[in-house]
BAVEXTI-913269 format. One record per residue (C-alpha): residue number from 0; residue in three letters; z negated, y, x. Coordinates in steps of 0.05 Angstrom, whole numbers, plus 32768, in hexadecimal, padded with zeros to 4 digits. Layout:
BEGIN
(NUM,"ALA",(Z,Y,X))
...
END
This chain:
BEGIN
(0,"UNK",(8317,7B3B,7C81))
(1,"UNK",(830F,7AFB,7C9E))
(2,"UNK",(82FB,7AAF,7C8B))
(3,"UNK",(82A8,7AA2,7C8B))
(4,"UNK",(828B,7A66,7C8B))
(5,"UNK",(8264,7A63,7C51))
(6,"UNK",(822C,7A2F,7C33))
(7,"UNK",(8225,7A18,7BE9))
(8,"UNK",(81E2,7A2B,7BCC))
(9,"UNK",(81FA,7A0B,7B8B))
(10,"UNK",(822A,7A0D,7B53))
(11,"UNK",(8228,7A51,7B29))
(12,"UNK",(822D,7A43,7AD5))
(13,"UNK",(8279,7A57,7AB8))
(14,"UNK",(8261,7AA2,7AA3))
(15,"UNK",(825D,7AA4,7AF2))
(16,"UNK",(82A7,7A88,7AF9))
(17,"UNK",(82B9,7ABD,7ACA))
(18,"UNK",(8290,7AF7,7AE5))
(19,"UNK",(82AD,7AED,7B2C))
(20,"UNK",(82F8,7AE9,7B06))
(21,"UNK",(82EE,7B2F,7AEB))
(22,"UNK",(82CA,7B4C,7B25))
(23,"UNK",(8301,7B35,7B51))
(24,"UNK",(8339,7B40,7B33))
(25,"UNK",(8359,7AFD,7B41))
(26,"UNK",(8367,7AC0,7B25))
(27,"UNK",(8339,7A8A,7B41))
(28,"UNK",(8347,7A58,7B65))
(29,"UNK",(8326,7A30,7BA0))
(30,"UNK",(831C,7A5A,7BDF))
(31,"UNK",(830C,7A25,7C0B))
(32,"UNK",(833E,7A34,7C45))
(33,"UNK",(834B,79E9,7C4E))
(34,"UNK",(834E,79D6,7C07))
(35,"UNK",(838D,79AE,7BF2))
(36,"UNK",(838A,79CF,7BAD))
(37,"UNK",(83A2,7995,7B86))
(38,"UNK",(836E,79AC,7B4D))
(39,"UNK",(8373,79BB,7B04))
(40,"UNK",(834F,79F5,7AE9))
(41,"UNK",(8319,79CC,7AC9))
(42,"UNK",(8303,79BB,7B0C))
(43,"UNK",(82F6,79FE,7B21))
(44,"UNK",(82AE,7A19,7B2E))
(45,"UNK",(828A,7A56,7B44))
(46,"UNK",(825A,7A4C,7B7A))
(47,"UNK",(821A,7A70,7B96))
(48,"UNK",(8228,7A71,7BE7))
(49,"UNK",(8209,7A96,7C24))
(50,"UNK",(8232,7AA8,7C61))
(51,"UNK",(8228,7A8C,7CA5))
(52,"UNK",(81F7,7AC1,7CC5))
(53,"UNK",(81E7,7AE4,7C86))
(54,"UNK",(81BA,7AA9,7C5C))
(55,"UNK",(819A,7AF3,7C43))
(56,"UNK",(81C3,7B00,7C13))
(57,"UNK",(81E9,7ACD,7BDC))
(58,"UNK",(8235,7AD9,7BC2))
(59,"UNK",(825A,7ABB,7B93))
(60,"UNK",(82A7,7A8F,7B9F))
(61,"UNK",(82C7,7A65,7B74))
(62,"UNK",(82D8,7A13,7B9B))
(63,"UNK",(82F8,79E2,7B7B))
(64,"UNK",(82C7,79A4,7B6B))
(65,"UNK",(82E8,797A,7BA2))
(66,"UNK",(82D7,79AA,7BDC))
(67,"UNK",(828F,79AF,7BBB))
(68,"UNK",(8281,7969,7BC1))
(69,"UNK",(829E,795E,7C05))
(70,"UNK",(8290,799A,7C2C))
(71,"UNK",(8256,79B3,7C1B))
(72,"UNK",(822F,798F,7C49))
(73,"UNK",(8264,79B3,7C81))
(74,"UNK",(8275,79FB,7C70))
(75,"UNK",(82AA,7A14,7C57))
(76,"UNK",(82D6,7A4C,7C68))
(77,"UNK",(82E7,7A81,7C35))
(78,"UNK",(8313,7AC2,7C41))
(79,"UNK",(82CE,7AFB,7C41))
(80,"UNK",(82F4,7B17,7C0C))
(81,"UNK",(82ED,7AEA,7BDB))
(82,"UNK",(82A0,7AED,7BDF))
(83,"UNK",(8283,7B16,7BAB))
(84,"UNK",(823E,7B2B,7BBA))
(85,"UNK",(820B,7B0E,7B84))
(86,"UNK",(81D7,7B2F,7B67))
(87,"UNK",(81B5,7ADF,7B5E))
(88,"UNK",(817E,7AD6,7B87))
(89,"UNK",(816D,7A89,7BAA))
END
């Protein structure tokens, strides 16, 4: 799979952090390919995104709050695979 650009719809609640955990099997982590990841865990969040070209349909990530704040105005770009298709509608 390849990177997306994606854009923040907003920030999921902590059940959604852990949801996506245990759906993907991975640790989280911020996905953001240029994030610097100098982040504790506490800074952490799950977000509510659409891809670029598919605004249909709403997925869930998990960003660190730093790329929140300053990219979401941008896009980001997220590996397709860490997208997990959310059942929350906008």
């Amino acid at each position: 799979m390849s990177y997306v650009k994606i854009k923040i719809q907003h920030v999921a609640s902590h059940d959604d952090l852990k949801k996506w955990e245990d759906r993907m099997l991975e640790k989280v982590k911020c996905w953001n390919k240029f994030c610097l990841g100098v982040y504790d865990e506490q800074v952490l969040r799950a977000v509510h995104v659409t891809k670029e070209g598919d605004e249909e349909n709403t997925y869930l990530t998990t960003l660190c709050e730093d790329c929140i704040k300053e990219t979401a105005d941008y896009g980001i770009l997220v590996n397709e695979k860490h997208l997990m298709l959310d059942s929350h509608k906008r």
